[in-house]
N, C-alpha and C positions, 0 to 999 in steps of 0.2 A: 175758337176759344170755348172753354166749357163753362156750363152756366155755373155761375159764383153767387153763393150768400155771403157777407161780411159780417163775420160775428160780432167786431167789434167797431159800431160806431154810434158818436156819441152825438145828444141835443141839448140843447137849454132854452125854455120858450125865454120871450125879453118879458113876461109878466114874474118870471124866475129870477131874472138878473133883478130885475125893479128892486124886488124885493130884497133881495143880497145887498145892493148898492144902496139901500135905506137901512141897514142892519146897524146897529149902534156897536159893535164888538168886530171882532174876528171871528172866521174868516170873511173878508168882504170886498167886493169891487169899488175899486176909485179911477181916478186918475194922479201917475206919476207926476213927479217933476219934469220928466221932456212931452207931457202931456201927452203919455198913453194911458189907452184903458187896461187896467190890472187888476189882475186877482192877488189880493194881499193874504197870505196865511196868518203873519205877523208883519210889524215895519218893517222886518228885516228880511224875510220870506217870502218872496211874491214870484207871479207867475207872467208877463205882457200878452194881451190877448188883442191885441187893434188890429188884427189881419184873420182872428177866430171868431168874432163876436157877431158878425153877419152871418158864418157859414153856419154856425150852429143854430142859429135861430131860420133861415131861412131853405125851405123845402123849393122853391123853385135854382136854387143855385148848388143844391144837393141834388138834386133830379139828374141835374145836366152835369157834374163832376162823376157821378153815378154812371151816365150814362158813356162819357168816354175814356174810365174806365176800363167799362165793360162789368160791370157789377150788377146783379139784374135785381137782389134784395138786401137790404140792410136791416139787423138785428138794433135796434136805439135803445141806448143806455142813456141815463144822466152821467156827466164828468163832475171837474170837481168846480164851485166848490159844492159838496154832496150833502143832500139832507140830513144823513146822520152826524152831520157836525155842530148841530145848530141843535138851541134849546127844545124841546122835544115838543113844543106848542108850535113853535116854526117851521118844526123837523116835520111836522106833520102836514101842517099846508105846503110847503113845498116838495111831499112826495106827491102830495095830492094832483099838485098843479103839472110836476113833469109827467103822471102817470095820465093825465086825462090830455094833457100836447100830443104825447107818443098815441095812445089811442085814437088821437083826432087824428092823427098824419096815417095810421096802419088805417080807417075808414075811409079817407079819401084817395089812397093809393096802396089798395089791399096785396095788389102782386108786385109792391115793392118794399114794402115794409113789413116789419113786426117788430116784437117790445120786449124786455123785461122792466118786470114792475122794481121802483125803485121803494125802499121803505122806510119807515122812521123807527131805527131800532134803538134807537133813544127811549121808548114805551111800544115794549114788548106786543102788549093787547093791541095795540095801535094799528103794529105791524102786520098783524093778522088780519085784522077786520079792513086796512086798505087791501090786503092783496086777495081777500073774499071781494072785495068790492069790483075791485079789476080783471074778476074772473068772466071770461065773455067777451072780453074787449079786443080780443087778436094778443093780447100780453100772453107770453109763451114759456117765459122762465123769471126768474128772481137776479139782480144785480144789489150785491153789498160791496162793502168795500171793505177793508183790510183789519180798523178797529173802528171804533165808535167813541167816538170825542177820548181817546187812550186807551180803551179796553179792549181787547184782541176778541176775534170773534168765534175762539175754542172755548169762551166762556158759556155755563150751561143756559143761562139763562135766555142765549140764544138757539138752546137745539128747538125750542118748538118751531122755530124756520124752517129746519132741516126737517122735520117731521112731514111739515106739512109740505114740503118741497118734494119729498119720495113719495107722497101719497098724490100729488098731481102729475108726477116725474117731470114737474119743470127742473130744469137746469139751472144749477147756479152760477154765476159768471161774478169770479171773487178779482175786482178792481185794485189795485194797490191803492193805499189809501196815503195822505200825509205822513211822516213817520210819527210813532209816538215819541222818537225825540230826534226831530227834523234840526235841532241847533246843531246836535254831533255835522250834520252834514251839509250847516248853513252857510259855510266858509266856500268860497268857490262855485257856489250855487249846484253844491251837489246833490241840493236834498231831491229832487224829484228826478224826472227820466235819468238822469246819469247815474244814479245809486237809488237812491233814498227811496222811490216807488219801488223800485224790485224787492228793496231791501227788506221791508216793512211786508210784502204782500206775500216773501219765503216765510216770512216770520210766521204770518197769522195762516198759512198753509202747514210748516212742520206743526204749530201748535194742533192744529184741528187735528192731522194726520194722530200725534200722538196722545189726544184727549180720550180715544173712544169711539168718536160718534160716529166712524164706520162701522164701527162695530154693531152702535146702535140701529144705521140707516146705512145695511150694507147697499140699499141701490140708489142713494145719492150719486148723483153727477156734479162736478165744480170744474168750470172751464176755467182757468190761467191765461191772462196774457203774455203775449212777447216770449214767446217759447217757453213759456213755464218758469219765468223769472230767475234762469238758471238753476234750478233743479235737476232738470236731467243729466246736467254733466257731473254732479254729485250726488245723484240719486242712491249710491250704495253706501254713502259715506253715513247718511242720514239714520244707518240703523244702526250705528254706532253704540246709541244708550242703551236700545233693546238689547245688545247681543251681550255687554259689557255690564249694564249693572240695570235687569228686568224688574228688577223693585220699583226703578222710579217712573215706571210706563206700566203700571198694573193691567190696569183695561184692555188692552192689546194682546190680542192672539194671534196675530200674522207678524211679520217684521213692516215697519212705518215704509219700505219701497215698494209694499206690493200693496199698500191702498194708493203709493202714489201712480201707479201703474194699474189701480184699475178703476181710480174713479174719479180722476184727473183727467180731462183734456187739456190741451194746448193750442192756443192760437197762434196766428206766425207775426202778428203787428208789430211794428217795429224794430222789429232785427234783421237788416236787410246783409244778413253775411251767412255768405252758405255753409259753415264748417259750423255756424249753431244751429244751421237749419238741419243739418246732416245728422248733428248730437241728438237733436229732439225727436228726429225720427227713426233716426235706429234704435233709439232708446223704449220709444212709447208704439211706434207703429203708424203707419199711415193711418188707422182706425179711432188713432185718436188724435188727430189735429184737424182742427177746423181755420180757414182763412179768417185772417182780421187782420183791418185796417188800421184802424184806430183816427179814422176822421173826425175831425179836420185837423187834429193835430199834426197825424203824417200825411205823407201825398198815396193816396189810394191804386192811383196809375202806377205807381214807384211797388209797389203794396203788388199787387196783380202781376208785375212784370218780373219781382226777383220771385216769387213762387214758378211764375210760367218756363222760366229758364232757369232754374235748377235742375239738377240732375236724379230728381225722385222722377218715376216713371208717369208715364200717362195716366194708366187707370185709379195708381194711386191719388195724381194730382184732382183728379177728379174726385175722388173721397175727399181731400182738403177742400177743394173749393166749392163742394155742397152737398155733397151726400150727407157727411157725418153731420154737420146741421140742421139738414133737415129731418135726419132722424133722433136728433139729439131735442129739438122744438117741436117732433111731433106733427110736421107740415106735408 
């Protein structure tokens, strides 16, 4: 087996939860009516987490799934529900708090961990002066999420992120986020993994793609999960407005498929069907996809074994399972 980083797995210390499950609003943990623990978006939007709520808090029960596996480092992200959803006094201590768990865990098992800093882009300045804060601590890249309590993140007031992300060359690792209107998809409980995360996370991707800010910050990096949330299979389609009416995409000097093509990676998390695993990498190249899991939500074993047994070659599989990570982090 070749040595594996997982780009994408996720923590929440319980001093995080505390906090969420004292919250007087949404989004917040409770307990349901058959008495599980839940993440509530709204009454009507929620997520069951009574089988998630140990794995993510606890490092020796991560170690040992890690270990059989066969995963040798995990990249730690916050899941949801994520600081930039929450009032931006909130949104700030609870980057703070998952930014110094993650560094506590990359200090006591430095060749199995590493971080990106998560932020509160609720206030801008904020955001900055935590992730100057976090510099030095093993945190290796940046993790946002999709919008920010509704605002997509091609809004400008978030390129000083992106500025300051090419000037560290951390990685950005852009999470799907709740959708900004999760009701469309609340029927069936489609808002999250089955639609609603991809959907929202294509969204606030075409937007960035066609706002500019490659242009501004051609050597940003933004990793995508779950094969690039279906993009690649309509990657040509997406230059549609460019080719058909260039008035309403000024900024832009290339066509919107060749920033997605060159400053986009793709993780393989949760799509365990080889004809998208096949899509994503003929599309983008073995050079740009990195393994992810997406623990604890999927099964990591499950994660490792439909990579290992697909039909991408050896040396490339070994680019997915850690080279282009480790040179995407810098390690």
């Amino acid at each position: 087996m070749a040595r594996i980083i997982d780009f994408e797995a996720h923590v929440q210390p319980p001093e995080y939860v505390k906090e969420v499950e004292q919250y007087d609003g949404y989004p917040k943990y409770g307990i349901d009516s058959r008495g599980r623990f839940t993440w509530y978006v709204t009454p009507n939007i929620f997520e069951v987490r009574d089988r998630l709520r140990d794995k993510l808090a606890d490092v020796k029960t991560r170690l040992g799934e890690m270990e059989r596996a066969g995963i040798e480092m995990q990249v730690l992200t916050l899941t949801f529900p994520n600081c930039e959803a929450y009032p931006a006094d909130l949104g700030i201590k609870l980057a703070r708090m998952s930014n110094d768990h993650i560094a506590q865990m990359i200090r006591q098992h430095p060749d199995h961990f590493t971080g990106l800093a998560n932020l509160p882009l609720q206030d801008i300045e904020a955001a900055l002066a935590e992730l100057d804060r976090v510099k030095g601590s093993g945190i290796r890249g940046i993790n946002i999420f999709s919008n920010v309590r509704g605002k997509y993140v091609d809004a400008e007031e978030y390129w000083p992120i992106y500025e300051r992300a090419q000037k560290l060359r951390f990685p950005i690792f852009l999470h799907p986020g709740v959708p900004v209107n999760a009701e469309t998809y609340e029927k069936y409980h489609l808002w999250g993994p089955p639609f609603g995360f991809g959907a929202d996370a294509t969204a606030a991707t075409l937007r960035l793609m066609m706002s500019g800010v490659f242009e501004e910050y051609p050597n940003l990096k933004i990793v995508l999960g779950h094969l690039g949330e279906g993009i690649p299979y309509f990657v040509k389609r997406i230059d549609w407005a460019y080719l058909r009416t260039p008035e309403e995409v000024p900024k832009l000097k290339r066509k919107p498929s060749e920033y997605f093509l060159n400053n986009f990676f793709l993780d393989t998390a949760g799509v365990f069907h080889e004809p998208s695993l096949q899509c994503a990498y003929e599309t983008m190249g073995a050079e740009k996809i990195v393994f992810g899991s997406d623990y604890p939500m999927e099964n990591a074993a499950q994660g490792v074994e439909f990579v290992a047994d697909s039909r991408i070659s050896k040396g490339d599989k070994e680019k997915i399972f850690w080279k282009n990570a480790a040179d995407l982090l810098q390690l």
